[in-house]
N, C-alpha and C positions, 0 to 999 in steps of 0.2 A: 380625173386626177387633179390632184392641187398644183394650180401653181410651184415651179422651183426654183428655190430659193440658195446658195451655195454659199456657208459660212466655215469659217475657219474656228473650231475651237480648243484654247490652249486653260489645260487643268495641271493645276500645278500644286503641289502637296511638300511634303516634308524631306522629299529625297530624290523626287523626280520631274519632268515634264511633259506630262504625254498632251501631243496634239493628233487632231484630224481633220480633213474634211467633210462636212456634214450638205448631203443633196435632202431638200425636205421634198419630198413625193408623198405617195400616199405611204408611206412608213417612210420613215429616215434611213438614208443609205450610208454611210461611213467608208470612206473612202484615204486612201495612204495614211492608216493609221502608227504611230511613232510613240516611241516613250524611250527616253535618254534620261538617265542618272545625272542630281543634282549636288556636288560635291562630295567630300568623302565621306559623307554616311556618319560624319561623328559631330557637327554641327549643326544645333536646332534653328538659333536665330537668324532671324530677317536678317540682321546687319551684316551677319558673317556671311551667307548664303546670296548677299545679292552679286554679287561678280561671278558664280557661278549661273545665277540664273542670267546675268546679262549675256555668259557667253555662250549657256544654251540657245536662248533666243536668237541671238546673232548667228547660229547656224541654223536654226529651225526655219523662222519665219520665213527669211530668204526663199530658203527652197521652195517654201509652200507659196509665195509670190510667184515666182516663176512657173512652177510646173501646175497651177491650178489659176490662172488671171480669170479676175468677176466675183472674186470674193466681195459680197457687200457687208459682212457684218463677223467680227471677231469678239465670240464670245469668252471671257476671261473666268474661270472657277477656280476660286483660292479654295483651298483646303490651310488644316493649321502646321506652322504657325505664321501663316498669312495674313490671319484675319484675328480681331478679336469681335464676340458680337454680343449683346444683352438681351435678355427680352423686359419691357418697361409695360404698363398699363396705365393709357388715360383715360378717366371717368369724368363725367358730369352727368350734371342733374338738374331737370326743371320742372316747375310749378305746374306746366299744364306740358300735354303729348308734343311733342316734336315730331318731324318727317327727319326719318334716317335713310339714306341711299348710298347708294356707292357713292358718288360723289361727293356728299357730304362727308364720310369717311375719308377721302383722300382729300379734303381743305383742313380734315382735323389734322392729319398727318403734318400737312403742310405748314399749320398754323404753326404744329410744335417744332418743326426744322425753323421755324424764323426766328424761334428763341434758343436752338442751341447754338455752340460754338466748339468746332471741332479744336482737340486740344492742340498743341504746334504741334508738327509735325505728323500728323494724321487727317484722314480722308476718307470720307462717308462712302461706303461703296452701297449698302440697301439699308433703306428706314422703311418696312413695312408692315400692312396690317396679318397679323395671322390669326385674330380671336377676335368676333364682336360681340357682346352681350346687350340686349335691349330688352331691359327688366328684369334684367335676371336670365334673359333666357338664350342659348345660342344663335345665332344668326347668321347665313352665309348672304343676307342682304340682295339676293336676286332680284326682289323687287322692293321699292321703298316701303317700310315701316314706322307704325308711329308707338312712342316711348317716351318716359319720362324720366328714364335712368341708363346712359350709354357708357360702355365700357369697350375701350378698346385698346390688345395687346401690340404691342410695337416689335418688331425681331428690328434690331440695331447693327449695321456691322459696319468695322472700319479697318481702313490698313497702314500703314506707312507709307507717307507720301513718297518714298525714294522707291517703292514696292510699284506702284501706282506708274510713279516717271517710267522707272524702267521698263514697262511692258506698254507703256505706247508711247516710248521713243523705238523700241523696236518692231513695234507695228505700222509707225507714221513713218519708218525708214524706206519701208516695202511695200506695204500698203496705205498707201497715203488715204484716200477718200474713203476706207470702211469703216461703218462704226462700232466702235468698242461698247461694248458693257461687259461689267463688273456682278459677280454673282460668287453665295461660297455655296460648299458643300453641304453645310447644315440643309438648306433650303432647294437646293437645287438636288439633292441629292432624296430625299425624304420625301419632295413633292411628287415624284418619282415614283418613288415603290409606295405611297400613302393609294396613288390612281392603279397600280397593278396588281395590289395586292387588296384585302378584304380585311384585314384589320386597323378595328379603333383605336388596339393601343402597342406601340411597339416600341424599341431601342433600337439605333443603329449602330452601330458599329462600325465606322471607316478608320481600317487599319493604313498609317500609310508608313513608312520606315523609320521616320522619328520619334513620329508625336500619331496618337491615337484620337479621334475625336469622336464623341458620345451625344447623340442625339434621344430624349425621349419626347415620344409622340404620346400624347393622350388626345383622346376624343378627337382622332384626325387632323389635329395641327401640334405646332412646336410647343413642347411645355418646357424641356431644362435642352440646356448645350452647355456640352462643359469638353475640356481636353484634357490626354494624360501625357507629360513629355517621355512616352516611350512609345519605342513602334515594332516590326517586327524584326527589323535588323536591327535596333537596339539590344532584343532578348537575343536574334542570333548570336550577335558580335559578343554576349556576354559568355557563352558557354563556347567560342572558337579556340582549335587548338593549333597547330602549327602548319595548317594549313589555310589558315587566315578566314573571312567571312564567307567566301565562295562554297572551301570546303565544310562550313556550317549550315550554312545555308543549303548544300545539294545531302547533308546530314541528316535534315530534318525533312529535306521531302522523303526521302528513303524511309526514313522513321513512320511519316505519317500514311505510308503507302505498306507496311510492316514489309520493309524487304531489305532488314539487317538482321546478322546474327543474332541470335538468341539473347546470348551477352552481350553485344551491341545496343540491342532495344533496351535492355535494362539500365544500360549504363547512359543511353541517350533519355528516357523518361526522367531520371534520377537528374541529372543536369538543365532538361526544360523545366522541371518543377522548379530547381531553387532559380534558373534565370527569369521567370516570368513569376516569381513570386511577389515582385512589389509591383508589378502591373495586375495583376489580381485584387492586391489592396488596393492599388488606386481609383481602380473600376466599381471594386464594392464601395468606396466613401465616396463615389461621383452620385454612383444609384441611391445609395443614403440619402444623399445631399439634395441628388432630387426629390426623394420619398417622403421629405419633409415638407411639399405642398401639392404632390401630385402622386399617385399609384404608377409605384413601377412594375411593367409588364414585365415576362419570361420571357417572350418572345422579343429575339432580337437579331435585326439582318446584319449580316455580317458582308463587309467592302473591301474589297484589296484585292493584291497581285495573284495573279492565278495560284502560281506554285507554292506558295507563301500561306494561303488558306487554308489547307488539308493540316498542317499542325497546329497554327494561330486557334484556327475552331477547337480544337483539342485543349490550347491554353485558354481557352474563353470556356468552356464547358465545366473546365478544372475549379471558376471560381465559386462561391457561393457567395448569393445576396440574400439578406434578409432570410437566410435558414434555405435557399431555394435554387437548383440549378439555372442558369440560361438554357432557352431552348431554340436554338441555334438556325437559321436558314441561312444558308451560303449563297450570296449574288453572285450567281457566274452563268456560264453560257446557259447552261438548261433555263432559268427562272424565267428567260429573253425570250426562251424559244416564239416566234412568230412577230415580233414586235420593231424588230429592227431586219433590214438587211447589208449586205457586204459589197463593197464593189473594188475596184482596181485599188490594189494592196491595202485594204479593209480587213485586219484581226481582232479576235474578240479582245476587249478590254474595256473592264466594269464601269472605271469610271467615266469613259468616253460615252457608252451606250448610255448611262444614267445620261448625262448632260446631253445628249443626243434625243435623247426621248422627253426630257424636261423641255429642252427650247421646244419640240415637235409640238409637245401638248398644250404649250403654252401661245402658237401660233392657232390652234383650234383645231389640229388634222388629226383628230383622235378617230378610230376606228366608231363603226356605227354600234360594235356591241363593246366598246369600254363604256368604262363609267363615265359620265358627260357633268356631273354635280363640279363644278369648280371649285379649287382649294384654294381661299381667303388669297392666299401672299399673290395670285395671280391676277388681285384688280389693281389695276395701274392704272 
């Protein structure tokens, strides 16, 4: 058995903050899993949302200090609109073969952080490598190569430094000596299902209540991220009648489970179609927008709140890209089956087990029949 290791991680998105306990054993055990609502569901931005996140925190972290002491390390996953991030590519070229290694890759990295300058008020949370080319040709750099033409993709992310203060002032408040790192969803989320699943090219889809974020994967690493400012209580909240978002929201699971009226269904299909209509558009001109330097796949895993999923995939199925359905795979408990376990108040939730299985594989305790090939963004 490996070594254990006892992390606290808070994943924080567009409407909510779910944290856990994470035991690293041989699988990761998730332990007093939480997820508490982040203001009233009608405000996207950082600015407006941080007093709600500071007074989730300020109830959260506490407890998890007290009822769980030995926390060494508090893992932080920004979802949007947390984070903004890019992907960049630096190339050079020389006269005769160079030795390309992992290390050398990460002094390139490093060269280019010594010439940028975060703009005011933001703060570098990952500058990593997720693509290296040496002649043209892929490379995941396991062992040193020689080349006379390198190219390598940067993923860029950064947040608001008030984003940043707030969540280790209320980590240094409780947990003083553990250490923080910064991670978003893009990557911590995709590096994930890129080791559990068996395809080279995919889209993701993390639904979270405001804001939508869109990941395409080509040839097993990040090729586009982009976001859409809608989420799935945005489309709720748009078709609510005077029962306000609850009774919309417990509307659509009903719907998506066919256990309304006849007229009921009809009259509720008729309303998700025109409420998620401009999230449709906006997903199709995201996949566009990547389809202009990369192939976009059908297939696309799909991220969110349990109850939430059964109609969202419905509005995701409904769009067309490029003449062509989505072909939909739902991340929820079955896809996990065997890969995580539960321990003392431990519930399934996606995006805990993603970032639960991402640090896990990231530490090296991958089972002896997964796939052992490392993904790029994991040399540090």
């Amino acid at each position: 058995m490996a070594s254990e290791k006892r992390a606290l991680i808070l994943d924080i998105d567009s409407s909510s903050l779910g944290a856990c306990i994470v035991e690293f054993q041989d699988k990761p055990v998730l332990v007093d899993v939480k997820r508490m609502p982040l203001g009233t569901g009608t405000n996207r931005e950082p600015e407006a949302l941080i007093p709600q996140l500071r007074e989730a925190l300020g109830a959260v972290v506490p407890s998890y200090a007290k009822k769980h002491p030995g926390i060494t390390d508090v893992f932080v996953v920004a979802a949007s609109p947390w984070f903004a991030a890019t992907l960049r590519t630096l190339a050079s070229k020389s006269e005769r073969p160079v030795r390309v290694s992992r290390s050398s890759i990460q002094r390139i990295v490093s060269d280019h952080r010594k010439t940028e300058h975060d703009a005011a008020g933001h703060a570098a949370l990952e500058v990593l490598p997720v693509t290296v080319l040496v002649n043209g040709y892929r490379s995941m750099v396991s062992k040193p190569v020689m080349g006379t033409a390198l190219a390598v993709t940067l993923y860029e992310s950064f947040s608001d430094t008030s984003f940043v203060q707030t969540v280790t002032d209320a980590v240094r408040s409780s947990i003083g000596k553990a250490h923080i790192s910064w991670h978003t969803t893009p990557l911590a989320y995709t590096e994930t299902l890129l080791r559990l699943s068996d395809e080279d090219h995919a889209t993701v889809v993390d639904v979270g209540g405001e804001v939508t974020d869109v990941v395409v994967l080509s040839h097993q690493t990040v090729a586009f991220v982009g976001s859409i400012p809608i989420g799935s209580r945005t489309i709720a909240r748009a078709l609510q009648g005077t029962g306000g978002l609850a009774d919309s929201m417990s509307r659509l699971s009903l719907f998506a489970r066919g256990e309304l009226a006849e007229k009921e269904m009809q009259a509720t299909a008729a309303a998700l179609t025109t409420a998620s209509a401009e999230w449709q558009k906006q997903f199709a001109a995201a996949l566009d927008q990547a389809g202009n330097s990369v192939p976009v796949p059908h297939r696309v895993f799909v991220v969110g709140e349990r109850d939430e999923l059964p109609w969202f995939t419905q509005v995701l199925m409904g769009t067309s890209v490029r003449g062509q359905r989505p072909l939909p795979t739902v991340v929820n408990a079955d896809y996990f089956a065997g890969t995580v376990t539960f321990g003392d108040g431990g519930v399934f939730d996606a995006s805990l087990v993603l970032d639960a299985l991402f640090f896990h594989m990231r530490g090296g305790r991958l089972k002896t029949d997964w796939p052992t090939a490392p993904v790029l963004y994991s040399v540090q």
